[in-house]
C-alpha positions as CSV (number, residue, x, y, z in Angstrom):
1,X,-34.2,-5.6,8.9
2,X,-30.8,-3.6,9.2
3,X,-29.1,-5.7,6.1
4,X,-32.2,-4.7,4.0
5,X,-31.9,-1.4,4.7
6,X,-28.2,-1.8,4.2
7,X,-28.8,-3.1,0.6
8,X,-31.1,-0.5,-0.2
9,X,-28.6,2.1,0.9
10,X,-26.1,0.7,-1.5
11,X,-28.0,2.1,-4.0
12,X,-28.3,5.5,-2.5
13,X,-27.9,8.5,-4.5
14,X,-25.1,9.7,-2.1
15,X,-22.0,8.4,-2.0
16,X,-21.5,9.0,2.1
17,X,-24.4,6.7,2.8
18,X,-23.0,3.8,0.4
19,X,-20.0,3.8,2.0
20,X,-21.6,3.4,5.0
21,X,-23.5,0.8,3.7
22,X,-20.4,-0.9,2.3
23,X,-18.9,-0.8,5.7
24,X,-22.2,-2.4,7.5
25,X,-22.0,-4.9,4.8
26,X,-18.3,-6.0,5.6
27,X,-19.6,-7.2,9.1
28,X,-22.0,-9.9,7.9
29,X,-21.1,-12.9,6.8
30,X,-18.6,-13.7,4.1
31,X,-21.5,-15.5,2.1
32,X,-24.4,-12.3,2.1
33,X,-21.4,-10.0,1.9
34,X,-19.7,-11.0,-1.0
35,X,-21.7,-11.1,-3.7
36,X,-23.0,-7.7,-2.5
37,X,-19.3,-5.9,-2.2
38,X,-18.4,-7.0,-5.7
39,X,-21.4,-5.4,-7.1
40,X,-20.2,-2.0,-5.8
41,X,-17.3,-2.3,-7.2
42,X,-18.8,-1.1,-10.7
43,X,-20.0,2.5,-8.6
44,X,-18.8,5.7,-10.5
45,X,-17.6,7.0,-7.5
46,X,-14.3,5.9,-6.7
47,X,-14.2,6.3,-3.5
48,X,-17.3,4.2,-3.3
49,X,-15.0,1.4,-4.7
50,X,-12.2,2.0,-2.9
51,X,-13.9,1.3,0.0
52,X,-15.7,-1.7,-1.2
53,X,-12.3,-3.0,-2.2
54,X,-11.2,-2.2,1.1
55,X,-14.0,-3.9,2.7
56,X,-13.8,-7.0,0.7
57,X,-10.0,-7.6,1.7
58,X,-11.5,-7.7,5.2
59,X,-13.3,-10.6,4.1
60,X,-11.3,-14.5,4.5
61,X,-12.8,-16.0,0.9
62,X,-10.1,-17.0,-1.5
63,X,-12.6,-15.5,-4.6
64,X,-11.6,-11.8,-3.0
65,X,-7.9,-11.9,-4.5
66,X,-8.5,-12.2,-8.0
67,X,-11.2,-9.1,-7.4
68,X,-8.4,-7.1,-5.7
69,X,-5.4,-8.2,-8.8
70,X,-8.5,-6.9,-11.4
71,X,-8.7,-3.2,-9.8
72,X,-5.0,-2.7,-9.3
73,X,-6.1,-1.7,-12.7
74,X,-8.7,0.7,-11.8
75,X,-8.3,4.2,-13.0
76,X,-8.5,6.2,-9.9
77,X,-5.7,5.9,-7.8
78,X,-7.3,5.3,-4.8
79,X,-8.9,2.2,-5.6
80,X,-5.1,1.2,-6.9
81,X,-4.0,2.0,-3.3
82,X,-6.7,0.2,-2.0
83,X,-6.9,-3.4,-3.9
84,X,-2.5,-2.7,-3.3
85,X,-3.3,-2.5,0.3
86,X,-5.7,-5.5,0.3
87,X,-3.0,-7.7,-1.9
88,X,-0.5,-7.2,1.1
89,X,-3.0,-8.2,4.1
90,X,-3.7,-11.5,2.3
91,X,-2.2,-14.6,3.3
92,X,-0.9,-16.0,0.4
93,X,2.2,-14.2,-1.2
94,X,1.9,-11.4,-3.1
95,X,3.3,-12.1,-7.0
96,X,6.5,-9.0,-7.2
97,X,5.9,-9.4,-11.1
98,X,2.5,-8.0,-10.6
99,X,4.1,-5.1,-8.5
100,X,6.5,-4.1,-10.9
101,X,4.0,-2.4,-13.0
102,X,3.5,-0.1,-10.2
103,X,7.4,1.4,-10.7
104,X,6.0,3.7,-13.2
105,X,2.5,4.1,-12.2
106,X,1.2,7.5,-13.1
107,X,0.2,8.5,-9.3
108,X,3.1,9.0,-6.8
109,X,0.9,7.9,-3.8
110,X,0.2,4.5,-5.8
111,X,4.3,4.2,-6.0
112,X,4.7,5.9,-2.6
113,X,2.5,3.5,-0.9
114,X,3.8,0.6,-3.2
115,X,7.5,1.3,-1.2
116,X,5.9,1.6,2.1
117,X,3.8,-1.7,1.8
118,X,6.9,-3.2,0.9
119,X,8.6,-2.2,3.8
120,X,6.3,-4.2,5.7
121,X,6.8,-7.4,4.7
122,X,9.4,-10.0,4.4
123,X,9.2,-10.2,1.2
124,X,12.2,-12.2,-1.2
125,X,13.3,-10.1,-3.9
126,X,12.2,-6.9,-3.1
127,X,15.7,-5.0,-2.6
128,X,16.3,-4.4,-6.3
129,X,12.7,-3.2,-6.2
130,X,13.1,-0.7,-3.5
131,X,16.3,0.4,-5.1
132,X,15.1,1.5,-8.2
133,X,12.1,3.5,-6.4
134,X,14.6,5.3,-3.9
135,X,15.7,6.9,-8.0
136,X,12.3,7.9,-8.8
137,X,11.3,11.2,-10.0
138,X,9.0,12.4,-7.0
139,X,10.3,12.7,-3.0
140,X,8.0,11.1,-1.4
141,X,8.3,7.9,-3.3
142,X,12.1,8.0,-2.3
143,X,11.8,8.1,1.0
144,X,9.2,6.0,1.3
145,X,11.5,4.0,-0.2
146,X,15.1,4.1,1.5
147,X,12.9,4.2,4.7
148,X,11.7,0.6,4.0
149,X,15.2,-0.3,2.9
150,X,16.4,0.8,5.8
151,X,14.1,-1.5,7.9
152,X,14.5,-4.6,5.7
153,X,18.4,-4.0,4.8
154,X,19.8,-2.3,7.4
155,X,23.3,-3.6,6.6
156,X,23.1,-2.2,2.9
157,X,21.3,0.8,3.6
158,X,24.5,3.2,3.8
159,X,25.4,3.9,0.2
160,X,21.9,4.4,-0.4
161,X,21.8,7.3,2.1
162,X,24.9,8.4,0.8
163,X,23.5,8.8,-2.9
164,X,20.5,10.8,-1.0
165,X,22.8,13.1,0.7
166,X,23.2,14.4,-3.1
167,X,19.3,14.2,-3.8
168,X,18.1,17.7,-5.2
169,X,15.4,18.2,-2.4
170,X,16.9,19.6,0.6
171,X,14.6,17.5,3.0
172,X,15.5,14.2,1.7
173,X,18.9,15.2,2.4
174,X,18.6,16.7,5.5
175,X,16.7,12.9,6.6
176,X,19.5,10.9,5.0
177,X,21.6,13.0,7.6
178,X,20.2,12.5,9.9
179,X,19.6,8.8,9.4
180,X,23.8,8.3,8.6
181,X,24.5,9.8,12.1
182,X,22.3,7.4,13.7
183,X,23.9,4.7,12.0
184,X,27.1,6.0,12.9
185,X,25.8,6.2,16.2
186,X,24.8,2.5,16.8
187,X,27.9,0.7,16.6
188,X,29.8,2.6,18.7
189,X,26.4,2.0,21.7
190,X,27.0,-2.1,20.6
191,X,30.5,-2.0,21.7
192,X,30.2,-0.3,24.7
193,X,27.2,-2.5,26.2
194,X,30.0,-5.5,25.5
């Protein structure tokens, strides 16, 4: 009785209730929720997709990945971040070729939370990646990404923060600062616990 009310509600005029609807779906099983997540994903309202992306990479059915590579596509950016976000808490390995497109994507919270997704795994090849966001033209995205480089290369972070201590917004470089000092700070701690 509930899941037919929920399906019903997914075709509410308002978007609140479809979400809601969306995230009632997620619960059931993988079979009855599928097919009924992938037909929200043609909603106008983005943030009706977004969520049934999100809600879908909650889901363990391998037809859910190429759904999630189709609306890193998507023209809102927070179905972008979403199907980004649902790439990353797959199991299999996420392709970096696919990623790269998002270096110059038009939204800076796309890019931003490209660099921090990236500081959460242990991904190969993501340094040069990293790199050439902690160079891109919005803040945000640079600290986003010299604070993942600084968890996933902490040995090659220094010149990095160095560059930053340059940067033209004056809290960047008041964080790089602050983050050289505590790397000054650790070795010295390392040799007196010897």
């Amino acid at each position: 009785m509930i899941l037919k009310q929920a399906k019903l509600d997914l075709e509410h005029p308002d978007p609140k209730v479809r979400i809601l609807a969306i995230q009632y779906v997620q619960k059931e099983n993988p079979s009855t929720a599928l097919p009924l997540l992938q037909e929200v994903l043609t909603d106008q309202d983005p943030e009706v997709r977004a969520q049934g992306i999100l809600s879908l990479s909650q889901l363990q059915d391998p037809a859910v990945s190429p759904l999630l590579k189709k609306y890193l596509e998507d023209h809102d950016p927070r179905v972008r971040i979403a199907a980004l976000r649902g790439l990353f808490k797959r199991t299999e390995k996420v392709d970096l070729k696919l990623l790269l497109q998002f270096l110059s994507d038009e939204s800076p919270w796309v890019r931003r939370k490209m660099a921090t997704l990236l500081g959460w795994t242990q991904m190969e090849g993501v340094f040069p990646i990293l790199v050439e966001m902690s160079k891109d033209h919005n803040v945000e995205v640079r600290k986003a990404a010299l604070f993942s480089l600084m968890t996933l290369y902490p040995e090659e972070i220094e010149d990095r923060l160095l560059d930053a201590m340059n940067d033209t917004d004056e809290n960047l470089r008041r964080w790089a600062k602050k983050a050289l000092e505590k790397i000054a700070v650790s070795p010295v701690k390392e040799k007196d616990s010897r």
